[in-house]
C-alpha positions as CSV (number, residue, x, y, z in Angstrom):
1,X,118.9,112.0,133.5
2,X,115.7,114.3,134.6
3,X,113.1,113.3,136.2
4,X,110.6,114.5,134.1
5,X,109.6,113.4,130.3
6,X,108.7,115.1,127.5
7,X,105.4,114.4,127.2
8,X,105.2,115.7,131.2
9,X,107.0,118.4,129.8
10,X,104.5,119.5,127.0
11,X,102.0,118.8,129.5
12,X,103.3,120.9,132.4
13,X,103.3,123.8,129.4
14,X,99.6,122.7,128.5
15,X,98.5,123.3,132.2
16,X,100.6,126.6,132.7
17,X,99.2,127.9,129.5
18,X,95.4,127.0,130.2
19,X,95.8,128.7,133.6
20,X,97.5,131.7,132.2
21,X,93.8,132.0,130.7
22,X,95.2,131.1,126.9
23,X,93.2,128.3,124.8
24,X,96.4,126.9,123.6
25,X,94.4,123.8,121.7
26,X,96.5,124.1,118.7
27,X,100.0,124.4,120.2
28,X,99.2,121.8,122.3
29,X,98.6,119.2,119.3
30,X,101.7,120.2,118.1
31,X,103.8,119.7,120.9
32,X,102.0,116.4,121.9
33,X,103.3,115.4,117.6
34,X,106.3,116.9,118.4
35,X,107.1,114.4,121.8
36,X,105.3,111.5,119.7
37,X,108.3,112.5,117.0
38,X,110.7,112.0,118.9
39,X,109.2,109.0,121.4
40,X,109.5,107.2,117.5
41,X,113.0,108.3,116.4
42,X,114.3,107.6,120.0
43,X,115.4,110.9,121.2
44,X,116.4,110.7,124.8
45,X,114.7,112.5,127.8
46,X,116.6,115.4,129.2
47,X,117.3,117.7,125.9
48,X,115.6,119.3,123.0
49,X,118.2,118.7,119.9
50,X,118.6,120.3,116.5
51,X,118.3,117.7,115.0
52,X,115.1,116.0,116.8
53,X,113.3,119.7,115.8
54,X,114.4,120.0,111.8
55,X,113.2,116.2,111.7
56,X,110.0,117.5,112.8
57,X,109.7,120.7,111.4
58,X,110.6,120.2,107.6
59,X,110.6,116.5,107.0
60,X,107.5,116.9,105.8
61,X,105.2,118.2,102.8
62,X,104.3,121.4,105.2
63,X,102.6,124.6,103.7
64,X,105.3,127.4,105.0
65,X,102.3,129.1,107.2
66,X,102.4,125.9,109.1
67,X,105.8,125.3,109.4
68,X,106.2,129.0,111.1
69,X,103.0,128.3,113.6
70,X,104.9,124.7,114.6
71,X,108.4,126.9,114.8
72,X,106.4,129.7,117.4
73,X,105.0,126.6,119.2
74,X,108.1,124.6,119.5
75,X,110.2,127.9,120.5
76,X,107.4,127.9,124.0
77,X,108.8,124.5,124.6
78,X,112.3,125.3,124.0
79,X,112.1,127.9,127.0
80,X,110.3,126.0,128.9
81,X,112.3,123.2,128.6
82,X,115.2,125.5,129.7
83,X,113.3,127.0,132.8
84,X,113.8,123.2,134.2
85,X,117.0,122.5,133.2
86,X,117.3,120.7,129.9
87,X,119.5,121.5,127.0
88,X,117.2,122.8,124.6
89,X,117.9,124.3,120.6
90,X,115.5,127.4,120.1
91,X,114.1,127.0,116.7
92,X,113.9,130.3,114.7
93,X,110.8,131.5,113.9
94,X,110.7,132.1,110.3
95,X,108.7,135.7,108.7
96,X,105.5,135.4,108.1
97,X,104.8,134.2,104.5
98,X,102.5,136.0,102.2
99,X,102.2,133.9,99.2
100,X,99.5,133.0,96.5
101,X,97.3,129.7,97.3
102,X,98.5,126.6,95.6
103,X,95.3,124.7,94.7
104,X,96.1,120.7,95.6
105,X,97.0,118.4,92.8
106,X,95.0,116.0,91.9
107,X,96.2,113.0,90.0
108,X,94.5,112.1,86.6
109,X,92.3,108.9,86.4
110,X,95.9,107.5,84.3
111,X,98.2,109.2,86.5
112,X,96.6,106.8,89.3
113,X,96.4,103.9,87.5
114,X,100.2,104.3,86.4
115,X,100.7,105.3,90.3
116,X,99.0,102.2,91.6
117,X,100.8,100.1,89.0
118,X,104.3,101.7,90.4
119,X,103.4,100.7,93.7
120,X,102.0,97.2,93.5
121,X,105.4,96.2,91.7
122,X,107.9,96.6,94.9
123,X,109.8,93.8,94.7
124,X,109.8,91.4,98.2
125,X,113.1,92.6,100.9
126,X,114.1,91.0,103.8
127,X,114.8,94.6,104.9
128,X,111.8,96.1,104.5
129,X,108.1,94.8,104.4
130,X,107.2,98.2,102.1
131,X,106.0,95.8,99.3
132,X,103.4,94.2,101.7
133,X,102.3,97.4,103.6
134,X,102.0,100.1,100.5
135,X,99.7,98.7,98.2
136,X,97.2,98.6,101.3
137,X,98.7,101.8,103.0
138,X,97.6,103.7,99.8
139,X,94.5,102.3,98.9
140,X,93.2,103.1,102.1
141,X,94.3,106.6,101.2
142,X,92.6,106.6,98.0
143,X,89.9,104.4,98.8
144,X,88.7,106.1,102.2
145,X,89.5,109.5,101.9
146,X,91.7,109.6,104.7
147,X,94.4,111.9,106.0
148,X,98.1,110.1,106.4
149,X,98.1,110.7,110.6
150,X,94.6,109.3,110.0
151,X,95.9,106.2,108.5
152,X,99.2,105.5,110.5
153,X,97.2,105.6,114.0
154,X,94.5,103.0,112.6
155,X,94.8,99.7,115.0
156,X,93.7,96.6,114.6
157,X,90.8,96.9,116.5
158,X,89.8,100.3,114.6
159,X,89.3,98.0,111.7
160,X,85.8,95.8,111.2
161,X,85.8,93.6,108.5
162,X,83.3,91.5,109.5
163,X,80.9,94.8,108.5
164,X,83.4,96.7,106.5
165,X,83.8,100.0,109.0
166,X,86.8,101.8,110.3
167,X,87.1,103.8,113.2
168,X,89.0,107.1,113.1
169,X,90.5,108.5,116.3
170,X,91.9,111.8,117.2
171,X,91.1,113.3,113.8
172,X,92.7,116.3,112.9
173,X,89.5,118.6,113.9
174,X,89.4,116.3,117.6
175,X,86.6,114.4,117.0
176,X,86.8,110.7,116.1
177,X,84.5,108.8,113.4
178,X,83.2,105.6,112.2
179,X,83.2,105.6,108.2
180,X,82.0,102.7,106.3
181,X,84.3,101.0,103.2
182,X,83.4,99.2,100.1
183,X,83.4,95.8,100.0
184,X,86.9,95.5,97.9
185,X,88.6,98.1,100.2
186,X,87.6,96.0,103.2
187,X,88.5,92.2,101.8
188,X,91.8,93.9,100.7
189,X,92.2,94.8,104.5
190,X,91.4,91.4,106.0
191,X,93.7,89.7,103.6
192,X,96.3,92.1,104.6
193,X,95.7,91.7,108.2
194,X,95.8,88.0,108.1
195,X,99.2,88.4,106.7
196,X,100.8,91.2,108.4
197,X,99.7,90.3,111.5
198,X,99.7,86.6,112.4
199,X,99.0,87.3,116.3
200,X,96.6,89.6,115.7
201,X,97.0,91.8,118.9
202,X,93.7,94.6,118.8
203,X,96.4,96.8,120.1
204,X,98.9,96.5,116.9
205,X,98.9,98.9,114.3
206,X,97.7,98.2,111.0
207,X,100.6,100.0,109.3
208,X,104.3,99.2,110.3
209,X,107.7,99.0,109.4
210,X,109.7,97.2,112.2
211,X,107.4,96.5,114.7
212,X,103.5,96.3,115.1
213,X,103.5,98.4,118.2
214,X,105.2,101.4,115.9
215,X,103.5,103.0,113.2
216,X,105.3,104.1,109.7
217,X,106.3,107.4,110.2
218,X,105.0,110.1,107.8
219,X,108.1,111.1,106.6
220,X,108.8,107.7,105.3
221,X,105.3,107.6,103.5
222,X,106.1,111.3,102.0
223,X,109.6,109.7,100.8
224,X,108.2,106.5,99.2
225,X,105.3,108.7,97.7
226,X,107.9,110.0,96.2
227,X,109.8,107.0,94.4
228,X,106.9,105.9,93.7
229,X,106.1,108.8,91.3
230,X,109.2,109.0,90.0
231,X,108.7,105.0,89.2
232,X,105.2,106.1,87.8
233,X,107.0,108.4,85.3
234,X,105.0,111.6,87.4
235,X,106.8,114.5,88.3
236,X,107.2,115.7,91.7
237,X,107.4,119.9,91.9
238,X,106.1,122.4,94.6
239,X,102.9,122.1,94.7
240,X,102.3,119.3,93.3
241,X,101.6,115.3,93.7
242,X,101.7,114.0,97.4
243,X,100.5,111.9,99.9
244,X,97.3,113.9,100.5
245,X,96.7,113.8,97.1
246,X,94.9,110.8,97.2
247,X,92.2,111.7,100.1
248,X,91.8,115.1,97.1
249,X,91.2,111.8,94.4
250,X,89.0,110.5,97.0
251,X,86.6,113.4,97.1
252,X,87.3,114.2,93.9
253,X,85.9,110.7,92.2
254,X,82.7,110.7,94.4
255,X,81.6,114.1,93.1
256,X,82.3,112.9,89.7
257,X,80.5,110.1,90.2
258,X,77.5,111.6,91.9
259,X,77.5,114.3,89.0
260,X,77.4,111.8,86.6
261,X,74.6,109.7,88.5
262,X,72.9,113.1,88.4
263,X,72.5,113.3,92.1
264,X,71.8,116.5,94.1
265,X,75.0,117.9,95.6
266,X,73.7,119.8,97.6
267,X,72.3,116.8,99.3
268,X,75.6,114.9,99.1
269,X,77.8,117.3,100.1
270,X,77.0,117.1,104.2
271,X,77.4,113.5,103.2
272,X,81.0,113.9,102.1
273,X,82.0,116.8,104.7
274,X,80.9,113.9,107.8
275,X,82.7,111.4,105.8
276,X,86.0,113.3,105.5
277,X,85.9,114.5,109.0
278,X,85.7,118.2,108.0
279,X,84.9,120.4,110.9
280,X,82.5,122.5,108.4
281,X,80.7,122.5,105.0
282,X,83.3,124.8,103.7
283,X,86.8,122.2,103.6
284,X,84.5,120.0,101.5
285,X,83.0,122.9,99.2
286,X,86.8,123.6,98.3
287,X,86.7,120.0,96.3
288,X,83.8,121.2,94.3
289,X,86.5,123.9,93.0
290,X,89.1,121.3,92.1
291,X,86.5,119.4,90.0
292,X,85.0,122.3,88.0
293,X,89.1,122.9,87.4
294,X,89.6,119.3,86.4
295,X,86.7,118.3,85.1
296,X,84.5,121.4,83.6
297,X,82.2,118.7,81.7
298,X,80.9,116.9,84.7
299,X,80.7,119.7,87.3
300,X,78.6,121.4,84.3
301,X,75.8,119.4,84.9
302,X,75.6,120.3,88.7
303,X,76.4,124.3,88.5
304,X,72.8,125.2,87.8
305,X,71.6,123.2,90.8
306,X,74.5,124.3,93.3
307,X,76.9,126.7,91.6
308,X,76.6,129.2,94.7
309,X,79.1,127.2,96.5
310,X,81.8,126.8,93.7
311,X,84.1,130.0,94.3
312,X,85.4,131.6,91.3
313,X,89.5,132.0,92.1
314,X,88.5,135.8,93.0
315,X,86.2,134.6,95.6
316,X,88.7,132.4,97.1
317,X,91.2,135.4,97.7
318,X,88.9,137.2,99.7
């Protein structure tokens, strides 16, 4: 058995990388998901398997752009790992993709009722504690706008419901947030807690399968998501309903709603963009698209005040 780990693996790469003059900030979140992967699926120290890189690579709901940039990341790491003496598989890097933008789906106000419905009826296992976990899992999804990674990191102590806050760490953009919840959202939380986690360590995570000290892994969320559906009576195609379709209903329902308030979007966009944890105005602008798709009758009432930001689909090509 080496020596060395994989996470002082990725890292020596990290530091040869930076020196080499390269900013390397997006590789090196990949490889430091890539050693969490496999610190979670049990993959020992010492090689870099097939199998340990497909789970990574395509267990997920991945666009194929980002499947390729993990593959180029992953095959650094591969020879890396080689230049010290593990056994490492070379992933291949896929071509490039050139394929039309598939707009996100976003689930009807019955499709998430029926959704909802599907998921709330999991019957109790000794095997599992899915049917205690889910309900919550996904309303925090849906009710906080938040991404999946977002969600599975959350700790105990990330959660106040004594003020109804949660604190979100090592976002996807590298910054971390405090967002606020509503008032249901947050004594559905406490209620779960006091359940789920009867010691209540600050330390545990808020979301797990075997143990408190491991998350659910993503790939199991996707997988449920996806019986779920099926239970719902929703089809599942390319392109369309998954997990991150519910942080798309999230922003989704408060545009409607500030629309139909008659509030000034231009004022509540920033709002929504600090919210979400976009790095930029324009991730949240995108949403104002998927409404005027959705629902031409309320985004009507807003065009006049802010329709500079809506692209038309021609704009969104260029």
């Amino acid at each position: 058995m080496p020596e060395i780990t994989l996470p002082q693996l990725v890292a020596d790469l990290v530091a040869l990388r930076h020196t080499g003059g390269y900013r390397f900030t997006v590789q090196e979140r990949v490889l430091r998901q890539f050693a969490e992967h496999c610190w979670r699926e049990g993959y020992a120290d010492g090689s870099i398997t097939k199998e340990a890189l497909d789970g990574f690579l395509y267990s997920r709901h991945l666009r194929a752009s980002t499947v390729r940039r993990n593959q180029l990341a992953l095959r650094q790491l591969a020879k890396h790992a080689e230049a010290v003496g593990w056994n490492a598989y070379m992933p291949v890097a896929a071509a490039r993709v050139r394929a039309g933008h598939q707009p996100p789906y976003v689930l009807s106000d019955d499709e998430m009722r029926r959704l909802f419905t599907a998921i709330d009826c999991q019957a109790m296992s000794c095997y599992s504690n899915k049917a205690i976990v889910d309900p919550v899992l996904f309303r925090v999804l849906y009710g906080a706008g938040l991404r999946v990674s977002e969600a599975l990191k959350l700790t105990l102590s990330d959660v106040d419901t004594s003020v109804g806050t949660l604190r979100i760490r090592d976002s996807k953009n590298g910054e971390g947030r405090t967002i606020p919840i509503t008032g249901r959202l947050t004594a559905l939380l406490h209620a779960y807690i006091a359940a789920a986690h009867p010691t209540c360590d600050q330390d545990d995570h808020v979301f797990y399968s075997r143990s408190a000290d491991r998350p659910v892994n993503q790939a199991t969320v996707y997988m449920r998501f996806r019986d779920y559906l099926a239970d719902a009576g929703i089809p599942h195609f390319r392109g369309g309903p998954h997990p991150h379709s519910l942080r798309h209903g999230f922003a989704v329902a408060n545009l409607r709603r500030w629309a139909a308030e008659g509030s000034d979007l231009a004022v509540m966009l920033p709002y929504l963009a600090c919210y979400m944890g976009h790095a930029d105005l324009r991730g949240t602008q995108y949403y104002l698209r998927l409404t005027a798709d959705a629902y031409p009758e309320v985004i009507a009432k807003a065009e006049i005040r802010f329709g500079y930001v809506i692209p038309t689909p021609a704009e969104e090509k260029s």
